[in-house]
C-alpha positions as CSV (number, residue, x, y, z in Angstrom):
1,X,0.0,0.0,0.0
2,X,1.5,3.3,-1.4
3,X,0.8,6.4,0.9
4,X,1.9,9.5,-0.8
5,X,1.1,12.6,0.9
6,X,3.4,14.9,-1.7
7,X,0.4,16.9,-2.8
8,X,-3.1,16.4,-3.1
9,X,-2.2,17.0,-6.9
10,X,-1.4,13.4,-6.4
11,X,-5.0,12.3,-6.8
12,X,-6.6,10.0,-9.9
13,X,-10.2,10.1,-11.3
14,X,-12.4,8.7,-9.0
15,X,-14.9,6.0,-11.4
16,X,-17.8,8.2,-10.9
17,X,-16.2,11.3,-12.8
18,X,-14.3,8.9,-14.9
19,X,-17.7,8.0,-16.5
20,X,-19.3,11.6,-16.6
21,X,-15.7,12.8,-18.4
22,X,-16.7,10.1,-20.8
23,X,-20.4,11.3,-21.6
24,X,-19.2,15.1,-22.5
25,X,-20.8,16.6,-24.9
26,X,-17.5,18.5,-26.6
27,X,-16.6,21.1,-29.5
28,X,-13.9,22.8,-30.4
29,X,-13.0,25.1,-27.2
30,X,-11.0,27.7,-29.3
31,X,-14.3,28.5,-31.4
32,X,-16.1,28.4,-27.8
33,X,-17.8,25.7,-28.9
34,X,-17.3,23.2,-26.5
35,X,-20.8,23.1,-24.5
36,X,-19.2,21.6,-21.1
37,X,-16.4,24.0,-21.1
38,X,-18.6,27.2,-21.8
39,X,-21.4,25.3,-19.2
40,X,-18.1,25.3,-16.3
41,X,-17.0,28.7,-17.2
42,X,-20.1,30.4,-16.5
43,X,-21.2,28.4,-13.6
44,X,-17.9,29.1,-11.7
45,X,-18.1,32.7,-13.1
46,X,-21.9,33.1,-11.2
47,X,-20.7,31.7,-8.1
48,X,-18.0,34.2,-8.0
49,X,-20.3,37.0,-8.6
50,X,-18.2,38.2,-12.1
51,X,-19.2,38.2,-15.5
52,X,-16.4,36.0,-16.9
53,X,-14.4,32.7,-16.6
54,X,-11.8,31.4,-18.8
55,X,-10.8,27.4,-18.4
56,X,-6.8,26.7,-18.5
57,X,-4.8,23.9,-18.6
58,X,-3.1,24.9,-15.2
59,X,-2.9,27.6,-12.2
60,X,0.4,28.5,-13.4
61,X,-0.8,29.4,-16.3
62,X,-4.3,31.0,-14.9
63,X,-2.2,33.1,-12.8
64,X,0.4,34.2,-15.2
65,X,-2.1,35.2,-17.7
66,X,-3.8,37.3,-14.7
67,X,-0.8,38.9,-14.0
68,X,-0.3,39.7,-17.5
69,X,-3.6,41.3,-17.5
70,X,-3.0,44.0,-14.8
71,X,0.6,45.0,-16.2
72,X,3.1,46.4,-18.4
73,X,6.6,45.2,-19.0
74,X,8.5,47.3,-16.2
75,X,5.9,47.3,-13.6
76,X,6.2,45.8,-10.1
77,X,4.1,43.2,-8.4
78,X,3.4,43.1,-4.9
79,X,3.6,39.7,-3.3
80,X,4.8,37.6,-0.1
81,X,8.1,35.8,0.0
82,X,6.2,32.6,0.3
83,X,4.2,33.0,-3.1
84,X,3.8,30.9,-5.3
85,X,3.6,33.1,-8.0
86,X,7.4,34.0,-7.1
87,X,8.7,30.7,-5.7
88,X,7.1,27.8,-8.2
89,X,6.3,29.3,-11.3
90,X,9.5,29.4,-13.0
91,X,10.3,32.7,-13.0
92,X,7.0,33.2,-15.1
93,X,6.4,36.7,-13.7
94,X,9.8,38.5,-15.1
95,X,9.5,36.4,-18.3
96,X,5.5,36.2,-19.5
97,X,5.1,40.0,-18.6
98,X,8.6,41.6,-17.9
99,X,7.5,42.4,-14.3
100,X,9.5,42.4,-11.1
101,X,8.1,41.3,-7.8
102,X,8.4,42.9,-4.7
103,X,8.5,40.6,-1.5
104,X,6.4,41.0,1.4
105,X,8.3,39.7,4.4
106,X,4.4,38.5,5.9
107,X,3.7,35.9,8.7
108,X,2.9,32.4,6.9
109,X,3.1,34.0,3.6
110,X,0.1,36.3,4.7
111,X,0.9,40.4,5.0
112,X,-0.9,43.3,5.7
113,X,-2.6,46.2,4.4
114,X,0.1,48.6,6.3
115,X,2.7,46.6,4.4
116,X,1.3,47.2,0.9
117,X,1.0,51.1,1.6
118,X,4.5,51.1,2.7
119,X,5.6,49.1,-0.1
120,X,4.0,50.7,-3.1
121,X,6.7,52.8,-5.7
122,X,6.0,56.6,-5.4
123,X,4.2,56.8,-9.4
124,X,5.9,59.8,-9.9
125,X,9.4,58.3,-8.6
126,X,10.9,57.3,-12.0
127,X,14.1,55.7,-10.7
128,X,12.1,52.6,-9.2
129,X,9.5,50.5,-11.1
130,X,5.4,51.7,-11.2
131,X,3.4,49.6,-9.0
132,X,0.5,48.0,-10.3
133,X,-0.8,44.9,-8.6
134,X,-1.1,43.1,-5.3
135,X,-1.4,39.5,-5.6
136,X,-2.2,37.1,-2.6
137,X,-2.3,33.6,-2.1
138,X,-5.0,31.6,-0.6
139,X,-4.9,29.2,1.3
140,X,-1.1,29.7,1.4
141,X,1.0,26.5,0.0
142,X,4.4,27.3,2.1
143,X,2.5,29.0,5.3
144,X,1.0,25.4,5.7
145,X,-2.1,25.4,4.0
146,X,-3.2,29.1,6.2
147,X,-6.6,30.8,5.7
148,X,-6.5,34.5,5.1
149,X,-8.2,36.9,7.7
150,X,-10.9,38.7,5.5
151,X,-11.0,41.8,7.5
152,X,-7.8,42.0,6.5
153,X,-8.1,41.4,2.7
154,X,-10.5,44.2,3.3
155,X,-8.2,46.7,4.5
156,X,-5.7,45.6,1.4
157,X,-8.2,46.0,-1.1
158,X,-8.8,49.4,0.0
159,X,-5.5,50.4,-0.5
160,X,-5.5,49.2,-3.5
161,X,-8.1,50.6,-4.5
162,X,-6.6,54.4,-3.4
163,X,-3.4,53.6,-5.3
164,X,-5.2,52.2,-8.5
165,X,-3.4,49.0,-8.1
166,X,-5.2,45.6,-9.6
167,X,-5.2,43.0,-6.7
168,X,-5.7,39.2,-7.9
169,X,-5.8,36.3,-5.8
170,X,-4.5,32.8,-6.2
171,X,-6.7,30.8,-5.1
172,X,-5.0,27.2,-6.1
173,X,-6.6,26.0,-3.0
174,X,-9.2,28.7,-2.3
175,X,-12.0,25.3,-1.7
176,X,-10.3,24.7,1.0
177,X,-10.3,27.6,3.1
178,X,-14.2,28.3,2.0
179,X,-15.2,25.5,3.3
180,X,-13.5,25.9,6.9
181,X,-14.3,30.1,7.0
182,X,-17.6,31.8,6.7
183,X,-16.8,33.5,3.6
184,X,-18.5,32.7,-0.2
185,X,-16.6,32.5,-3.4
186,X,-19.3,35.9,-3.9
187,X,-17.7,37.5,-0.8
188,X,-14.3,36.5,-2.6
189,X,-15.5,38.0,-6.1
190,X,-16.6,41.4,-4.8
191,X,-13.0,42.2,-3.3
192,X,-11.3,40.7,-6.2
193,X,-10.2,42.1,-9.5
194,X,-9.3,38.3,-11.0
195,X,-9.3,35.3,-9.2
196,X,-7.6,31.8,-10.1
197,X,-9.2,28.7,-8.8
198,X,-7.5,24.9,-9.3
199,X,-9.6,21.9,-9.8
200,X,-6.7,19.3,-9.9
201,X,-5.9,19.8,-6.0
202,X,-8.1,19.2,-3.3
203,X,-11.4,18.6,-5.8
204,X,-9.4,15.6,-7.1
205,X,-9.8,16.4,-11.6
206,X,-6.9,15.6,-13.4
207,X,-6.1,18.7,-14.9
208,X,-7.7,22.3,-15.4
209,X,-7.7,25.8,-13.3
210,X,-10.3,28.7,-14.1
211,X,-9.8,32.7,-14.2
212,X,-12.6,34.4,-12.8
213,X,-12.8,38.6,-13.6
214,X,-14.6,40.5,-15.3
215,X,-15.8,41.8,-18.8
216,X,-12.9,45.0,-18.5
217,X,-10.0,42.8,-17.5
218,X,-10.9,39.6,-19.0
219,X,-12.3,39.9,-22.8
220,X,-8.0,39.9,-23.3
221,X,-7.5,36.6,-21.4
222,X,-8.3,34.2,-24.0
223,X,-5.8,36.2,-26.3
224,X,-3.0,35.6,-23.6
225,X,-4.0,32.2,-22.9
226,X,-3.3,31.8,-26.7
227,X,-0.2,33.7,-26.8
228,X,1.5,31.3,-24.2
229,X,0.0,28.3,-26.2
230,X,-2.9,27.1,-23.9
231,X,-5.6,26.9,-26.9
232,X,-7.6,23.6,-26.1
233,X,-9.9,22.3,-28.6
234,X,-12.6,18.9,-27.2
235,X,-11.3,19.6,-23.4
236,X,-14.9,19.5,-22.5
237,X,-13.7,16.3,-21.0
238,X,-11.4,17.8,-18.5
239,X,-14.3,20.2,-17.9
240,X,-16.6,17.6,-17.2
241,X,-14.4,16.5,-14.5
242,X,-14.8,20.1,-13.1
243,X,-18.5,20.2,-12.7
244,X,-18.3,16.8,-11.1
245,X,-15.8,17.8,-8.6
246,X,-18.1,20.7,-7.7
247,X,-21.0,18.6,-7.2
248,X,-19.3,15.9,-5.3
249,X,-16.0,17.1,-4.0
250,X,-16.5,20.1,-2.3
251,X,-18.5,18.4,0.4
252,X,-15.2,15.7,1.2
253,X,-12.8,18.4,2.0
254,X,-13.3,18.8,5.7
255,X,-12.6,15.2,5.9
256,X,-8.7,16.0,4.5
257,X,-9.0,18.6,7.3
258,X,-10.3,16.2,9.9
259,X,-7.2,13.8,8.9
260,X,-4.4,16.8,8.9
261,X,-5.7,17.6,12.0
262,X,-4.8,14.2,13.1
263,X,-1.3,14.2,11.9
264,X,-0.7,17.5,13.6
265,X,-2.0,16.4,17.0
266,X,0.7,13.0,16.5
267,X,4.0,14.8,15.4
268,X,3.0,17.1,18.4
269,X,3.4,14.6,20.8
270,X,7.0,12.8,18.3
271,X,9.9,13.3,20.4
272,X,11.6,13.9,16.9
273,X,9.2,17.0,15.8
274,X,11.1,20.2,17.2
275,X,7.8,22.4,15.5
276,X,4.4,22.2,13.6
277,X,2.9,24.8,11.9
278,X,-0.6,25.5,13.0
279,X,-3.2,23.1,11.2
280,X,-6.1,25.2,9.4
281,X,-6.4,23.0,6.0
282,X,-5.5,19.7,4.8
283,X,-1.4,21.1,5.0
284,X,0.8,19.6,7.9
285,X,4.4,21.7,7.7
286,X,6.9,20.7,10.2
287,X,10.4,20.3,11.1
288,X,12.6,17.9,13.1
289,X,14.8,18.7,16.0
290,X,18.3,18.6,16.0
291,X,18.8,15.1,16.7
292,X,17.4,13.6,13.8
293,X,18.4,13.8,10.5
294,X,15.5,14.4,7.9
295,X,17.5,12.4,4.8
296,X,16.8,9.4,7.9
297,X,12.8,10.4,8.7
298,X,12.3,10.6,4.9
299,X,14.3,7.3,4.6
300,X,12.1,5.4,7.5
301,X,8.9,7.0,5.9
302,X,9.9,5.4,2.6
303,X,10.2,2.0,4.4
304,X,6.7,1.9,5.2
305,X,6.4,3.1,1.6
306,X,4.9,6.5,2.9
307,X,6.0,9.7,0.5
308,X,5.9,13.0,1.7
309,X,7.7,16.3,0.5
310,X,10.8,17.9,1.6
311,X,10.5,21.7,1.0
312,X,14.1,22.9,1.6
313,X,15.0,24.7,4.9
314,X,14.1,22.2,7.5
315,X,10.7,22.2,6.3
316,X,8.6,19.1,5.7
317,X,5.2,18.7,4.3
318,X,2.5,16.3,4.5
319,X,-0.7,16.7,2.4
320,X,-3.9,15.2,2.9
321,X,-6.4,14.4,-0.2
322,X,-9.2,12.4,-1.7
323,X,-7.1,9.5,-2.4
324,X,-5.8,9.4,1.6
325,X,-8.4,6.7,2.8
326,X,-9.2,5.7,6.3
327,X,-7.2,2.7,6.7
328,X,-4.1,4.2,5.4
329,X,-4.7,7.1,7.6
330,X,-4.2,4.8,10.7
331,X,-1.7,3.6,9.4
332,X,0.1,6.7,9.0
333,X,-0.6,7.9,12.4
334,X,0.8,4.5,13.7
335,X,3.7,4.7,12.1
336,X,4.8,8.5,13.4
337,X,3.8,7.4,16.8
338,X,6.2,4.8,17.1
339,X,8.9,5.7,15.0
């Protein structure tokens, strides 16, 4: 029994949206013919609140294209040193759309409002770059699956909206932190110029993000989408994935938070674990103390033929998904105990 606990990107097709993927009704998605693409698109678009959604093959492309959208070549972006946008994206930011970023220094890759106004470029200061966006990341990957505060999204959106900065949020694993807060994905659209949601994480599709924005910003995403080579023709089949996801998935995510929980309150108690993050999502970020040696853990963990992600800097990650059933989830929790 394999237990990998990389990423909840790690999932397969469950039988049930196997068989629905197989029953799309497809076209040719770069005409906008594809009738389950366009029927996901404006579905996700109306639960957001906006007036437009645009499928993609990927978040890193969703959010590149987003970023894209709000910019010229020169500009800055504001962002936390923990973003993904920055960190995992290849360098997509300075290359797409010849932007710099500009790192927040935030607490579990989360900042605040005061820290935007103080690092926004004077606009008439031409020896530093013009500021145009802030982006944000929710829930955040390396700040251990955290939930924003909205209050304080709130406070940042007003500041952007004073300095006439875009503000876009990445919202890989926004799912997630809806369904532990008491915020909609309508609450979420109102403060947000463009959003990017990810279908292949925690709602367990094989492949496919959407852009959310609207009409102003977004009737140039599909032409940026083309320019970096993401026109799809019969993907209706991924799509149909989406929709089932949303009908079936979205109600399974507390239990990944249920089981994280679990695996937080166990390494507490390891005489090995020297810290855990806080627990929020289905994201379990810790770090050994000095007398063990992780290339050993990861090594014992592999053993048991258990898989889980070294993120650099001491930092390890475990990941809880659809795939992660009951009986390897006492399993797990065995195993740390008595390591």
């Amino acid at each position: 029994m394999k237990i990998d606990l990389r990423s909840d990107t790690v999932t397969k097709p469950s039988q049930g949206m196997l068989e629905v993927m197989l029953d799309a009704k497809v076209g040719d998605d770069v005409y906008k013919e594809d009738e389950t693409v366009n029927k996901l698109e404006t579905r996700v678009a109306k639960l957001f609140g906006k007036s437009h959604a645009l499928f993609f093959p990927s978040g890193t492309m969703a959010n590149q294209t987003a970023i894209k959208l709000h910019t010229n070549p020169g500009d800055q972006v504001i962002c936390d040193k923990y973003a993904h946008i920055f960190n995992y994206e290849g360098g997509g930011a300075s290359f797409n759309s010849g932007v710099s970023c500009k790192l927040l220094d935030g607490e579990r890759g989360m900042f605040t409002a005061k820290q935007v106004e103080e690092a926004i470029n004077p606009p008439d200061f031409y020896h530093s770059p013009l500021t145009r966006l802030v982006e944000i990341e929710n829930t955040t990957n390396k700040g251990g699956g955290a939930c924003w505060d909205f209050e304080e999204l709130k406070k940042i959106k007003k500041v952007c909206e004073v300095n006439s900065l875009g503000f876009h949020l990445d919202g890989a694993r926004l799912w997630n932190a809806l369904s532990v807060k008491e915020e909609t994905a309508e609450d979420y659209g109102a403060l947000f110029d463009t959003i990017s949601v990810c279908f292949s994480k925690g709602l367990g599709c094989p492949i496919g993000s959407i852009l959310i924005g609207d009409e102003y910003l977004m009737k140039n995403a599909i032409r940026i989408r083309k320019l970096f080579g993401g026109g799809m023709r019969q993907v209706g089949f991924l799509a149909a994935a989406g929709l089932y996801a949303l009908d079936n998935n979205m109600k399974l995510l507390k239990q990944d938070h249920i089981k994280a929980k679990d695996i937080e309150t166990t390494l507490k108690k390891a005489s090995y674990v020297e810290k855990v993050e806080p627990v929020e999502t289905n994201i379990v970020i810790f770090t050994l103390n000095n007398k063990y040696s992780e290339d050993r853990f990861l090594n014992l963990l592999l053993s048991n033929n258990i898989h889980i992600s070294n993120m650099g800097q001491g930092k390890l990650r475990i990941v809880t998904h659809l795939d992660y059933n009951s009986s390897m989830h006492v399993f797990l929790l065995d195993i740390l105990s008595n390591l």
